[in-house]
N, C-alpha and C positions, 0 to 999 in steps of 0.2 A: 956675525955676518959670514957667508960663506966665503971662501978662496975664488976671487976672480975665473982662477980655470975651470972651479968647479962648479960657480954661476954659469958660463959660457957652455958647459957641458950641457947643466940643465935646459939652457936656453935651444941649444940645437938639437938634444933630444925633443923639447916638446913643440918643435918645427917640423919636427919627423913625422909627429904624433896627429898636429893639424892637418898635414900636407896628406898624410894618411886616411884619415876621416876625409879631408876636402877631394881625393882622389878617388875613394870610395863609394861617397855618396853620387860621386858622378858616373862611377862604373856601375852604381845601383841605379840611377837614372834613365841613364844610357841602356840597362839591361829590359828593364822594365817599358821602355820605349818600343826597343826592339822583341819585346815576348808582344806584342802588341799584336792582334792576327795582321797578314799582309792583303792588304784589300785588291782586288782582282782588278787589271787595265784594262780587261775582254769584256765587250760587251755586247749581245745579242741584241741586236734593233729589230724589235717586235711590230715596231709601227714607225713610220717616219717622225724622229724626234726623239721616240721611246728605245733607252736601252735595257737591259734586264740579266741577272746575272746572280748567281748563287754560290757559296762557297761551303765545303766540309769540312772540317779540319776532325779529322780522327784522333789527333791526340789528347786534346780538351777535353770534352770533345765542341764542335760549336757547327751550327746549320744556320747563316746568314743570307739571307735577300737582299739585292740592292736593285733599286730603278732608278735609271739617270732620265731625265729632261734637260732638254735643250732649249737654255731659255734663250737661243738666238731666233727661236720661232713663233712667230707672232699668234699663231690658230692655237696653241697652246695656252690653259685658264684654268686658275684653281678656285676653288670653291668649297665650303663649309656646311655639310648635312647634321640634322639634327632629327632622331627619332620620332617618327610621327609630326615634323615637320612644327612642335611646340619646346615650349621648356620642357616641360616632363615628357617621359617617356624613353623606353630600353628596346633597341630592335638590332639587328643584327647588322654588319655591312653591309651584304650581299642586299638586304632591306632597302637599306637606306639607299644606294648605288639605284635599284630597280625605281625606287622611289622621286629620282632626280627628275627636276623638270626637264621633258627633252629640249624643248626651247635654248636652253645651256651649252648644248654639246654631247659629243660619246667621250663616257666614262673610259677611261684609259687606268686611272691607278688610284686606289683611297689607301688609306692607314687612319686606326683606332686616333681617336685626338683626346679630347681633356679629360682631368680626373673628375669625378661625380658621385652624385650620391647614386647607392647600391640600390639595390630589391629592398623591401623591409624598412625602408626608411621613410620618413616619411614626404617626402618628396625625391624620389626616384627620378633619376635622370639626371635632373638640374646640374649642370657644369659646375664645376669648381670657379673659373673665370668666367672672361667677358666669351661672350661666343656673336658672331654678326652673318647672318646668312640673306649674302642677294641685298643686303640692306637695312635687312632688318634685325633690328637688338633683339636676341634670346637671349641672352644673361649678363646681368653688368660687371662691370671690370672687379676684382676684389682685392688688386692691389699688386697681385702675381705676375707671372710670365704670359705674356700671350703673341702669337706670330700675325700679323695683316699685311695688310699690300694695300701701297699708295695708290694714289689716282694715273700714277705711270705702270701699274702691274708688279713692280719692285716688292720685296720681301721685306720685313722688317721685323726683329724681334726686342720688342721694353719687354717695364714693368709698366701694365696701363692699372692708372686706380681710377675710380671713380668721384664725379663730382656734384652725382642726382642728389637733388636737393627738391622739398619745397615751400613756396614762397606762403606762408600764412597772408588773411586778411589784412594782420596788421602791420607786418613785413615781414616777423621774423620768420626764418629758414630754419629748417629741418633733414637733417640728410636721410637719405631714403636708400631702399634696395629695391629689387625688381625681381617680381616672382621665383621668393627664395623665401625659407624658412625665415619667420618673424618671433625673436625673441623679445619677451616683454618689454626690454629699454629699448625696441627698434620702430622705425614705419618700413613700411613693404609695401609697393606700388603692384599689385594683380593686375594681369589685363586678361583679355580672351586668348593669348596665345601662351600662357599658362598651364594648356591644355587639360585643364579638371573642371568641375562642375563647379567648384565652389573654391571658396581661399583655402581652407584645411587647418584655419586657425583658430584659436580658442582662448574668452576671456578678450579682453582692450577693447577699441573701438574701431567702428568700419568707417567711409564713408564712400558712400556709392556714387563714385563722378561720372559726369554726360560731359558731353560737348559742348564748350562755349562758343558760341560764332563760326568763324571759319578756322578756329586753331589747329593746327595740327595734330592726328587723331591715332589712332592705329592702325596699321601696324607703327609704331617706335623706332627712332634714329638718332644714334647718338646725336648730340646738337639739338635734340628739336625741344620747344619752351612750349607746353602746351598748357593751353588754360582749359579751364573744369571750372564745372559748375556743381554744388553738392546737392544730390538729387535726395538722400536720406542717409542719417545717421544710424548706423545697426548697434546698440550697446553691448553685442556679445561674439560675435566671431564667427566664422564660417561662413560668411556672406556668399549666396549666388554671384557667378557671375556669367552675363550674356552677353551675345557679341555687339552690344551697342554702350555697354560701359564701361569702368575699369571703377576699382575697389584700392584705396587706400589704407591701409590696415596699421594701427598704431599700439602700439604693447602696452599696456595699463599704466604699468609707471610712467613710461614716457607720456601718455596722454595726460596723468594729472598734474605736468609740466607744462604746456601747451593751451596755448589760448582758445576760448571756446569757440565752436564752430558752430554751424546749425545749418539745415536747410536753406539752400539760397546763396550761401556763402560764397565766394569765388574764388580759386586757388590757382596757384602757378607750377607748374611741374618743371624745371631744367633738368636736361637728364647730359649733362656734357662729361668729357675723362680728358685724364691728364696722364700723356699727351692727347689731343685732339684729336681725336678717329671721324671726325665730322665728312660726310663722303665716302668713308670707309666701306666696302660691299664685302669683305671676307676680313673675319677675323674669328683665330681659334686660342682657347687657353690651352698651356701645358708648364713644362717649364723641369729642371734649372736649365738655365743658358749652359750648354758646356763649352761652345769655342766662341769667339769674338773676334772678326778679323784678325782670323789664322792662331788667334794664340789661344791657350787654355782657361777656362774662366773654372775660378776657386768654387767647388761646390759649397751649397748654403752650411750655415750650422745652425744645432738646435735652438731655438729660443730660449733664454734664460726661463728657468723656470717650469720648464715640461720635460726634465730628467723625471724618469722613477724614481723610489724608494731606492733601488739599487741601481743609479745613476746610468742605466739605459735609455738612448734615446726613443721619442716615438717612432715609430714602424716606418714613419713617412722621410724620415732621416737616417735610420739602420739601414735601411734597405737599400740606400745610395751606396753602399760599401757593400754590399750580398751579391751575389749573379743571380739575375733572375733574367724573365724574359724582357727585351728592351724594344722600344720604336723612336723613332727618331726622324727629325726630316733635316736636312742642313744645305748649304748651298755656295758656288763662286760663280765668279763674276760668267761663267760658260756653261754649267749646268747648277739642276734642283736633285736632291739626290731626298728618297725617300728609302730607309733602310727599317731591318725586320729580324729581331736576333730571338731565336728560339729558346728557352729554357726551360727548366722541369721535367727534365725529360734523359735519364740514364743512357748511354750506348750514344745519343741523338746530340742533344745540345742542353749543355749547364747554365748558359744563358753568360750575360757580363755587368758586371759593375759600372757606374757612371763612367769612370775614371779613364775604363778601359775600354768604355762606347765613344768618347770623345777622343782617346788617340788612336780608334780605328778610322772613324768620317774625317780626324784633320789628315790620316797618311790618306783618306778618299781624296781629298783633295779642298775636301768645305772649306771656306771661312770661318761661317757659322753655322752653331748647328744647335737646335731646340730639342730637347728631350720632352717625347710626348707618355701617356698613359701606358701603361708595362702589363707583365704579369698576366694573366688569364685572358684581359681584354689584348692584349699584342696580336694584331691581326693586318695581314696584307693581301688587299685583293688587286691583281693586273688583271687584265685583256678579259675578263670573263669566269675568275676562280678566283679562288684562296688558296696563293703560290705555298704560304710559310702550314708550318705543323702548332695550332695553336696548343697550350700548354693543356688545357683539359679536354682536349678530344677532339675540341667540335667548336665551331664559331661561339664565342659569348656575346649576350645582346648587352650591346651597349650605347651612352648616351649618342656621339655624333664621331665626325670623322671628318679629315680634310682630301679632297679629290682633286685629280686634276681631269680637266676636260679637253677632249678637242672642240674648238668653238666651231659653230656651222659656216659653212659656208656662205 
């Protein structure tokens, strides 16, 4: 046993030691806080309500956008566009913006919104999440991050999953997707706003629903229970479709689980999410949450199970630690703040890490703030342009966007 003096010794040197580390990591904290860029309190009001304001930092180096709204004003309305105004399809802001119903308002300011499938895929466009334009479901929820606005105009940022189901003959339920790739153990609900000629599927079974009675038809909203009538069974895939049916599409395995169906049959569609978006007229996917009433929210980590060979995570996880280019919308209780961080680009701007996009918006002032689609698609258009330098030259066409509008008068 040691000498009492020489236990006390050890004991106040390794108090030294913690207090050392506990003082450190708070000066590493504390430093990292303050390397944080300072976000600009000048704000050019471009239109009543709209402020606008850019920053350079030449040491970075870093080229940011920032647009404040005022959400104490009532003629101010956001809204969610989608390419070609279907599930599929890749068009550009500038597109989509010219594209808005005037009915809406004037377009004041959009930014890139969810992630999507690419070119080359085989459903292009298609959101990642749920997306709700004017009312209407383009893509169902998939479990993610998505931003909407209640029936007061309020912001709100879950996780919305999905609860489309449908109800068999003989009761049993089947959970369903909405015009999104159908993997053999899945059903997938096609309708005409789909935007293709046909489902795109191959192998399982179709069935081509009409309208039964007065049920609720399409266009689709969350909440609604529609019943169908099976107009014909297609045994092989790719089923037409025209704008007076929708195409239920079931994956081979999963249909030789499934009770048999036929001509005449009658089925139930509930298409509801949790939480309840029933009502909902804008809602966009993106995601991770990075603030949460003012404080920092822990980015995700990889799923068990999808390291590499050489315990890399996928690219959709690396990349939250990488600078690249960022979009982000975040918001307090006084303004909506849609921000625009440039990167890939030498001399100009490196872009930022999550980490360091979310302690730039909390010194903005957000509470909360949603990190939306990055990288090539990073695009901000105000008043009439595309303010930011996007990464490859030139606008990338992409799936949709969240806007804000002035509403008419």
């Amino acid at each position: 046993m040691p000498h009492p003096k020489v236990q006390k010794s050890h004991d106040r040197n390794r108090g030294r030691v913690w207090c050392a580390v506990w003082f450190g990591g708070l000066a590493l904290a504390v430093l990292l806080t303050s390397c944080a860029p300072k976000p600009p309190h000048e704000f050019a009001e471009i239109a009543p309500g709209l402020g606008y304001t850019n920053s350079r930092l030449t040491g970075q180096p870093l080229f940011i956008q920032v647009v404040r709204l005022d959400r104490q004003r009532s003629d101010l309305e956001f809204h969610s566009t989608h390419a070609n105004g279907t599930t599929l399809g890749l068009t550009r802001i500038s597109e989509q913006i010219e594209a808005l119903r005037p009915d809406l308002g004037t377009p004041l300011v959009a930014v890139n919104g969810d992630y999507y499938q690419y070119k080359g895929k085989p459903y292009p466009g298609d959101p990642r999440g749920v997306q709700i334009v004017d009312g209407e479901l383009i893509s169902a929820p998939s479990g993610g991050v998505a931003l909407w606005f209640d029936a007061s105009g309020q912001p709100r940022v879950t996780n919305v999953a999905s609860a489309f189901c449908v109800t068999w003959p003989d009761g049993s339920k089947t959970k369903i997707g909405l015009n999104e790739a159908r993997p053999p153990t899945n059903a997938v609900l096609y309708t005409p706003g789909l935007g293709a000629a046909s489902t795109g599927t191959s192998n399982g079974l179709e069935l081509v629903l009409e309208r039964e009675g007065d049920s609720p038809w399409f266009p689709l909203h969350v909440g609604d229970v529609v019943t169908a009538r099976v107009r014909e069974v297609c045994p092989f895939g790719d089923t037409l479709i025209t704008p007076d049916i929708m195409v239920l599409s079931v994956g081979g395995k999963l249909a030789a689980k499934l009770p048999a169906v036929e001509s005449g049959s009658v089925v139930t569609l509930s298409l509801n999410t949790v939480p309840d978006l029933t009502g909902v007229r804008t809602a966009i996917g993106g995601g991770p949450i990075l603030a949460s009433h003012g404080k920092k929210v822990k980015l995700p980590d990889a799923p068990l199970g999808t390291l590499g060979t050489n315990s890399t995570a996928p690219y959709e996880f690396s990349s939250m630690t990488e600078r690249h280019p960022r979009t982000a919308v975040g918001w307090n209780r006084d303004y909506f703040y849609f921000v625009l961080v440039d990167g890939r680009q030498k001399g100009l701007s490196r872009g930022m890490t999550l980490d360091e996009l979310s302690a730039y918006m909390r010194r903005l002032g957000c509470q909360d703030v949603m990190n939306l689609d990055g990288g090539g698609s990073a695009t901000l258009w105000c008043k009439g342009e595309i303010r930011n330098s996007p990464s490859e030259g030139e606008e990338r066409v992409i799936a949709n966007a969240l806007v804000a509008v002035r509403k008419p008068r």
